[in-house]
py3Dmol code that shows the C-alpha trace and the ligand (Angstrom):
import py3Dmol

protein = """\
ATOM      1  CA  UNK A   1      74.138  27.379 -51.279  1.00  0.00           C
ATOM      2  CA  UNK A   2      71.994  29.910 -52.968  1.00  0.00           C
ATOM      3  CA  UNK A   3      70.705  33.160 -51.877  1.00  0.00           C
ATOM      4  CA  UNK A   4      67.454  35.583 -52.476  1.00  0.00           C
ATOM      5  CA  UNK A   5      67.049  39.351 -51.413  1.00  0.00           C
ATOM      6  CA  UNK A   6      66.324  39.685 -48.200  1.00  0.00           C
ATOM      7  CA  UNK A   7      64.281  42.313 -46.166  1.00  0.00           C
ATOM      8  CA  UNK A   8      64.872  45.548 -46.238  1.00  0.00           C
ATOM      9  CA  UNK A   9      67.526  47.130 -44.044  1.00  0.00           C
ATOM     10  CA  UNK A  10      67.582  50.715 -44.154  1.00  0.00           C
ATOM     11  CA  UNK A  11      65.224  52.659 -47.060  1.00  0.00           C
ATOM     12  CA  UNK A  12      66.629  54.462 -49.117  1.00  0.00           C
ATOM     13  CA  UNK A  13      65.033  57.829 -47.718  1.00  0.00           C
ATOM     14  CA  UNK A  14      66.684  57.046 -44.766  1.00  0.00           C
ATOM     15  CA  UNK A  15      70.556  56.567 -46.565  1.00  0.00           C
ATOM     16  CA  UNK A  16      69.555  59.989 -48.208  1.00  0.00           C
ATOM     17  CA  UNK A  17      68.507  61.823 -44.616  1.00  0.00           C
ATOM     18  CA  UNK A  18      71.679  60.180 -43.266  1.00  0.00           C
ATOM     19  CA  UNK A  19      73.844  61.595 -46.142  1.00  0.00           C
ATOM     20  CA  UNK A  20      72.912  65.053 -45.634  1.00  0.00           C
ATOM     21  CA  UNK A  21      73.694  64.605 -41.934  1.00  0.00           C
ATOM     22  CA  UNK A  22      77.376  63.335 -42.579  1.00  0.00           C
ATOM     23  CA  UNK A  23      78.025  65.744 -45.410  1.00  0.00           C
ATOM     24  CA  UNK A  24      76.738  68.807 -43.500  1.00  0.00           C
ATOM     25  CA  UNK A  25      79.119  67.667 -40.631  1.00  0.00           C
ATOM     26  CA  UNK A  26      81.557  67.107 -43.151  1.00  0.00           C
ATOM     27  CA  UNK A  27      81.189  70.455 -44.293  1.00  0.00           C
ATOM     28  CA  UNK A  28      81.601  72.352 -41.131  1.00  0.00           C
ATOM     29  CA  UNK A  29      84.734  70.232 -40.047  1.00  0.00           C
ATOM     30  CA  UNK A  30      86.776  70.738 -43.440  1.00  0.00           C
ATOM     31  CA  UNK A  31      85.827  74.190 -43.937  1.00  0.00           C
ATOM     32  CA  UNK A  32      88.768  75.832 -45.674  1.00  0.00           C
ATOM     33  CA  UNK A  33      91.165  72.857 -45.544  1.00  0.00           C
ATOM     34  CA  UNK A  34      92.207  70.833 -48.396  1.00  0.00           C
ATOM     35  CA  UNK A  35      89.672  68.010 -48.451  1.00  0.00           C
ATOM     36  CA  UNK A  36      90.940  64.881 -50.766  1.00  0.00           C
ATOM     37  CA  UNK A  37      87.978  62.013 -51.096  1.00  0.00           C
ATOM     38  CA  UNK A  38      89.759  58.794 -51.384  1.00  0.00           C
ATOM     39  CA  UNK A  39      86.970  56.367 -52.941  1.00  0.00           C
ATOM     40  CA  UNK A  40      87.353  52.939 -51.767  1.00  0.00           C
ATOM     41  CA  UNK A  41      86.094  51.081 -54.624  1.00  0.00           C
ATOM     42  CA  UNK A  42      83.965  49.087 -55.529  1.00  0.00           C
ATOM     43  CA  UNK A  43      81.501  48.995 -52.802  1.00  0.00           C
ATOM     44  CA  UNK A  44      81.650  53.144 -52.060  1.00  0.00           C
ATOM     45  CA  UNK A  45      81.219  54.156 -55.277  1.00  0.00           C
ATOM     46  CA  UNK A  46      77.356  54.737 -55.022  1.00  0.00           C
ATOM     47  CA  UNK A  47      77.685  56.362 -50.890  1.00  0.00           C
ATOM     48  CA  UNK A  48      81.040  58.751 -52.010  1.00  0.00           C
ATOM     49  CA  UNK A  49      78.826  59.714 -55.755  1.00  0.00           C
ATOM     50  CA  UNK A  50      75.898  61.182 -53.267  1.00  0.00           C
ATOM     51  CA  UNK A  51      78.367  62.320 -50.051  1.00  0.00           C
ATOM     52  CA  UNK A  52      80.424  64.383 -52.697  1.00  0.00           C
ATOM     53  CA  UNK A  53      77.833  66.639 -54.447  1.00  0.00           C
ATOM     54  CA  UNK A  54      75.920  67.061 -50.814  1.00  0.00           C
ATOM     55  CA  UNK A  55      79.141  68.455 -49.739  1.00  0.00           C
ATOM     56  CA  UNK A  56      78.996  72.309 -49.303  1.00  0.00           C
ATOM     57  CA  UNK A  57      82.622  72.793 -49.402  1.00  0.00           C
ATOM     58  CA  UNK A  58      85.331  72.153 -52.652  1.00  0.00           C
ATOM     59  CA  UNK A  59      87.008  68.905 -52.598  1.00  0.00           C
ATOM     60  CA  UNK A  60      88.991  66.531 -54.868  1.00  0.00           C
ATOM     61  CA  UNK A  61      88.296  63.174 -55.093  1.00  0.00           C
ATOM     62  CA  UNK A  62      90.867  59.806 -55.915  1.00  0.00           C
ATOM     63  CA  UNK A  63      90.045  56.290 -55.922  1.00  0.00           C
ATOM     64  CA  UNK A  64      91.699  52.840 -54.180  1.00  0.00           C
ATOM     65  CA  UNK A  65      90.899  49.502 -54.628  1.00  0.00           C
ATOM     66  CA  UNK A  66      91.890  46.863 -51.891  1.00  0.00           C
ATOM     67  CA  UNK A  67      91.910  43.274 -51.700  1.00  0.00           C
ATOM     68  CA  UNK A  68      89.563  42.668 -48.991  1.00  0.00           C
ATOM     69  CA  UNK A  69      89.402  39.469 -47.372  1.00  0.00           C
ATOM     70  CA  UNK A  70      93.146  38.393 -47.196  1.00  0.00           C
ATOM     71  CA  UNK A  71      93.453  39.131 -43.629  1.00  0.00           C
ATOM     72  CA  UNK A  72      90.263  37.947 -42.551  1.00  0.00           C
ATOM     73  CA  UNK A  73      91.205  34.371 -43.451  1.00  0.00           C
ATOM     74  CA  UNK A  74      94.506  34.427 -43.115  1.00  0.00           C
ATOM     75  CA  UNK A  75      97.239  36.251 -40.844  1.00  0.00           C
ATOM     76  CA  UNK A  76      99.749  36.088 -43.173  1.00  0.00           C
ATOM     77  CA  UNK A  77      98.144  37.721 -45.981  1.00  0.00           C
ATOM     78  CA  UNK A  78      97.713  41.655 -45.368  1.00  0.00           C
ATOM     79  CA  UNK A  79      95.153  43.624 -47.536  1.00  0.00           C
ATOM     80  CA  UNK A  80      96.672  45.444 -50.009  1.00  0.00           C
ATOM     81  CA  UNK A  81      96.123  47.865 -53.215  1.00  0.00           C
ATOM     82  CA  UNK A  82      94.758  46.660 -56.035  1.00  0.00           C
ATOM     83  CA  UNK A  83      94.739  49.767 -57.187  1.00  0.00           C
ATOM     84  CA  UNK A  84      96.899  52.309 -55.141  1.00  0.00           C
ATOM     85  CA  UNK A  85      96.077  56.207 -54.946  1.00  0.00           C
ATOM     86  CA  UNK A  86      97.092  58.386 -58.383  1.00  0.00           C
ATOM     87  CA  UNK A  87      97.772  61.656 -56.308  1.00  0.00           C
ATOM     88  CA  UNK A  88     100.395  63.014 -54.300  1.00  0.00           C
ATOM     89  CA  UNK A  89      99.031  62.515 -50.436  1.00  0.00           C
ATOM     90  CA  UNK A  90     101.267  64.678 -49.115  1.00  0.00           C
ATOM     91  CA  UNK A  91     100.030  67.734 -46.707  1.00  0.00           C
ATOM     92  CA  UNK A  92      96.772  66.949 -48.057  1.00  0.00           C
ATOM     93  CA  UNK A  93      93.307  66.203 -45.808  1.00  0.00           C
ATOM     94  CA  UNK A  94      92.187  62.643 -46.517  1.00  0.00           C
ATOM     95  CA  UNK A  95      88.724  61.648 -46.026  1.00  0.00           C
ATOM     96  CA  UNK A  96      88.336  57.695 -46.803  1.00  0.00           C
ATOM     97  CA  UNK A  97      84.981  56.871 -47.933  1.00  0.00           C
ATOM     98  CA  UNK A  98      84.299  53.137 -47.569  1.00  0.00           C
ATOM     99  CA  UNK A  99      80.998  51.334 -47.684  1.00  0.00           C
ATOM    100  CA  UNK A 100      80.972  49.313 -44.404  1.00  0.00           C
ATOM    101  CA  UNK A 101      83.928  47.994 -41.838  1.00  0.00           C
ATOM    102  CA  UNK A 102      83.251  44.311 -40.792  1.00  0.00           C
ATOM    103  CA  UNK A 103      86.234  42.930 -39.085  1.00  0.00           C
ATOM    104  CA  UNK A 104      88.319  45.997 -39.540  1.00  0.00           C
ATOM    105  CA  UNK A 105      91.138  44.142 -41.158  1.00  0.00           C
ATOM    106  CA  UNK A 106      90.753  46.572 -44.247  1.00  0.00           C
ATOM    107  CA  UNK A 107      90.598  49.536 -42.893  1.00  0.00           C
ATOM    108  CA  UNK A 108      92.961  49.215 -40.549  1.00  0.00           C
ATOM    109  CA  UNK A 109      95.473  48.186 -43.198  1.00  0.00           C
ATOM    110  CA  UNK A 110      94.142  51.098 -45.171  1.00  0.00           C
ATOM    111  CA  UNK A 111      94.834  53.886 -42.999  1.00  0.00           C
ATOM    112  CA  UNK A 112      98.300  52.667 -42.407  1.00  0.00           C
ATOM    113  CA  UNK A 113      99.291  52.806 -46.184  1.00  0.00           C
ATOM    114  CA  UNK A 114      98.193  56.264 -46.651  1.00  0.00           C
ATOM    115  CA  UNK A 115      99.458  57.683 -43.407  1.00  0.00           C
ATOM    116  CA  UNK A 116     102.555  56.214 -44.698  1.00  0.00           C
ATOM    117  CA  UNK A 117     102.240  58.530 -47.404  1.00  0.00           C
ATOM    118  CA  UNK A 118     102.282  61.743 -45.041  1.00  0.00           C
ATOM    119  CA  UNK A 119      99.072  63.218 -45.102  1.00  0.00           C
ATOM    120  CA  UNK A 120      98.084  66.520 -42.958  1.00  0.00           C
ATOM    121  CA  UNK A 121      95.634  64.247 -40.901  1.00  0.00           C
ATOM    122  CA  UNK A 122      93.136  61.311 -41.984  1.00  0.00           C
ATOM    123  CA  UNK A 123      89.754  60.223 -41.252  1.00  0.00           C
ATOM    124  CA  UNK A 124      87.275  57.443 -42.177  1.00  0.00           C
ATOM    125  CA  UNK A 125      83.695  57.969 -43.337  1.00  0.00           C
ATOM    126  CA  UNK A 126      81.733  54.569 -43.340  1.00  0.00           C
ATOM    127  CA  UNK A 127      78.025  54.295 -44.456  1.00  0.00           C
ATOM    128  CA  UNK A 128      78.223  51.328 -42.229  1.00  0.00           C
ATOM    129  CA  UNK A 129      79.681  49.369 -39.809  1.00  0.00           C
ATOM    130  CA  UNK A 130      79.346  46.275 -38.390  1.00  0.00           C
ATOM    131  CA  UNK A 131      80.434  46.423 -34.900  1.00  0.00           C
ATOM    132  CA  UNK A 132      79.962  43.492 -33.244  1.00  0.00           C
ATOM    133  CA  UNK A 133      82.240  41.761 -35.746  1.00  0.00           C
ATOM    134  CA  UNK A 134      85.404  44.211 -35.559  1.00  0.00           C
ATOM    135  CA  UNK A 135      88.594  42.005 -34.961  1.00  0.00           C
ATOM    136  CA  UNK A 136      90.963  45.094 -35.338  1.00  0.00           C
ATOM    137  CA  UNK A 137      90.217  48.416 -33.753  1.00  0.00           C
ATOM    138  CA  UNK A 138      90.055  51.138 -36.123  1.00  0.00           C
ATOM    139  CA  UNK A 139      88.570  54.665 -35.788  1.00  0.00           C
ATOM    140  CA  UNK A 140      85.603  55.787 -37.951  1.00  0.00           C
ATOM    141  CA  UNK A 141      85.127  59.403 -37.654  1.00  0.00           C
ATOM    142  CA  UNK A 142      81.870  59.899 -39.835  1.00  0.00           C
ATOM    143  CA  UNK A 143      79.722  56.813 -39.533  1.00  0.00           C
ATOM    144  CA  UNK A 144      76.128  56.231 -40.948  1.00  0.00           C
ATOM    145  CA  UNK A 145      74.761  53.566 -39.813  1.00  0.00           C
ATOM    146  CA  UNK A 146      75.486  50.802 -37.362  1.00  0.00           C
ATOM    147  CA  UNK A 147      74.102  47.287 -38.300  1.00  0.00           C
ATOM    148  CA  UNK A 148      73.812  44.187 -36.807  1.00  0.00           C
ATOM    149  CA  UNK A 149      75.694  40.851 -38.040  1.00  0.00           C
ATOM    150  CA  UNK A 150      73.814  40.262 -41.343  1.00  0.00           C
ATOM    151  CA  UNK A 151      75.474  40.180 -45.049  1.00  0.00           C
ATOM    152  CA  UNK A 152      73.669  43.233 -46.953  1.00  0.00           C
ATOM    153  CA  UNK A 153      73.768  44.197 -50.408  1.00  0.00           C
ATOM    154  CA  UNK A 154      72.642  47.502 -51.986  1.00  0.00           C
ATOM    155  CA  UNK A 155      73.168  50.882 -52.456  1.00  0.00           C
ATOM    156  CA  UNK A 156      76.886  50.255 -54.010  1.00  0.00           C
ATOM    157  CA  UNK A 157      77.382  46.899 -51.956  1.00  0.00           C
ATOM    158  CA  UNK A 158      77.253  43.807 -53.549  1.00  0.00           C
ATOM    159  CA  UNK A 159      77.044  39.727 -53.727  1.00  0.00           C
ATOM    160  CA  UNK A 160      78.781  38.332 -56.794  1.00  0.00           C
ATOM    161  CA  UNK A 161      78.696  41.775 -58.308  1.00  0.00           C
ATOM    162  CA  UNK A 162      74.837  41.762 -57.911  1.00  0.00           C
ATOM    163  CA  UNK A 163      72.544  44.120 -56.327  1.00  0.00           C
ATOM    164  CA  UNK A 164      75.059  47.122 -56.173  1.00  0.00           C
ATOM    165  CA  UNK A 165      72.140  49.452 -57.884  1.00  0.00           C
ATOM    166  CA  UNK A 166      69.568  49.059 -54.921  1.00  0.00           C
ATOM    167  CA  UNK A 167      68.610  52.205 -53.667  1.00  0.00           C
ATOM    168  CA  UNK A 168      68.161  50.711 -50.459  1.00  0.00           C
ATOM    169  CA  UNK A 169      70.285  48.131 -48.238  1.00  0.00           C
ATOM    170  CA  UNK A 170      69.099  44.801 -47.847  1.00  0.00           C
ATOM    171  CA  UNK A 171      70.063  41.323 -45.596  1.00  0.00           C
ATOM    172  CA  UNK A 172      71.143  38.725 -48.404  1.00  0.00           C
ATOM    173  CA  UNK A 173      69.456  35.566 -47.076  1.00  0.00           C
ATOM    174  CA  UNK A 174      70.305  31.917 -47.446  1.00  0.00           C
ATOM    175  CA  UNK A 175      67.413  29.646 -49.392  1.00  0.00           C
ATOM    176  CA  UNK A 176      66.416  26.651 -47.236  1.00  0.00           C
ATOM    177  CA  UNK A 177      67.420  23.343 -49.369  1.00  0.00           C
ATOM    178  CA  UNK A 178      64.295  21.888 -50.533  1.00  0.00           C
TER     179      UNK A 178
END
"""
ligand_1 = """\
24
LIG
P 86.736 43.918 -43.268
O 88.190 43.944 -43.643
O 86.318 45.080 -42.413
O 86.346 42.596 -42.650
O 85.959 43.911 -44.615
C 85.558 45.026 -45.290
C 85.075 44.641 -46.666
O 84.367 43.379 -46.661
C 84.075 45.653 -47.185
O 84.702 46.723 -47.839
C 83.224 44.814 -48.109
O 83.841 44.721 -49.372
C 83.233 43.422 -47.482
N 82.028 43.190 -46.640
C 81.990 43.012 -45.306
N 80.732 42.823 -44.863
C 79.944 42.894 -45.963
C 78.527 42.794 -46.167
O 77.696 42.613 -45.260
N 78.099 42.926 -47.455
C 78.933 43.147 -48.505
N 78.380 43.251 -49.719
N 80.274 43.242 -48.351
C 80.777 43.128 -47.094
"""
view = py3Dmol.view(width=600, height=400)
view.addModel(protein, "pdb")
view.setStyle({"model": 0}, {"cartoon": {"style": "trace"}})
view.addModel(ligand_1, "xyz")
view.setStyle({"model": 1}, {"stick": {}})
view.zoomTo()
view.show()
């Protein structure tokens, strides 16, 4: 199977607009609480790089990694950390930052390690999600976009590590066998 960039999804005027929308919500909500960014990397990277420095409040910022697709295929394997959080969550105010919930599997699994971890409250903050696909409920406070059923790559998200430095998101599309 081999695949080609697709059309474009959502420009990347529009991510920017969107941005300043979430942070300035952002903004007003954690006003004068003690606002940790957890990073889920890889795919947020890009989306939590612009989110924090549109933010008009101070805020600290950590990074996770997850293994993603476990649960998806398989009940019996859970996502977990590939790369757990380095700070105390204690009392703190976590925002996650991911790049887009499909099944939910992730995020789910996400929010139950670090509220395990005693946080004052947590929220999620999604560039995208996927809706029609979600398997597991899971809230998303700050959303930015939803999409329809379509792999996408860009702006942080990636194929085979590919395509993560778009400024835009794109569908990934199959090429018809000749
Ligand atoms: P979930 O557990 O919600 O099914 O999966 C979430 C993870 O799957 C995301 O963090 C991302 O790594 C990956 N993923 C799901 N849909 C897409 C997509 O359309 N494009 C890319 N590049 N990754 C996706």
């Amino acid at each position: 199977m081999r695949y080609r960039l697709g059309p474009t999804l959502i420009t990347a005027p529009e991510i920017r607009a969107r941005v300043q929308e979430l942070a300035g919500m952002i903004s007003l909500d954690y006003a004068g609480r003690d606002l940790l960014l957890i990073c889920v990397l890889k795919g947020a990277a890009i989306f939590w790089a612009d989110l924090c420095r549109t933010l008009r409040i101070p805020c600290q910022s950590d990074f996770v990694a997850m293994e993603s697709y476990g649960a998806a295929t398989s009940p019996l394997s859970e996502p977990r950390f590939t790369k757990p959080a380095d700070v105390a969550l204690a009392d703190r105010d976590i925002l996650i930052v991911e790049d887009i919930i499909d099944t939910g599997h992730t995020s789910a699994r996400l929010r139950e390690l670090l509220r395990a971890r005693s946080p004052r409250s947590l929220a999620t903050c999604s560039l995208l999600d996927k809706a029609e696909r979600r398997q597991v409920a899971t809230p998303i406070e700050y959303c930015g976009f939803v999409i329809p059923n379509a792999f996408v790559v860009g702006y942080g998200l990636d194929y085979a590590q590919q395509y993560r430095h778009l400024p835009h998101i794109a569908v990934l599309e199959r090429i018809p066998e000749a």
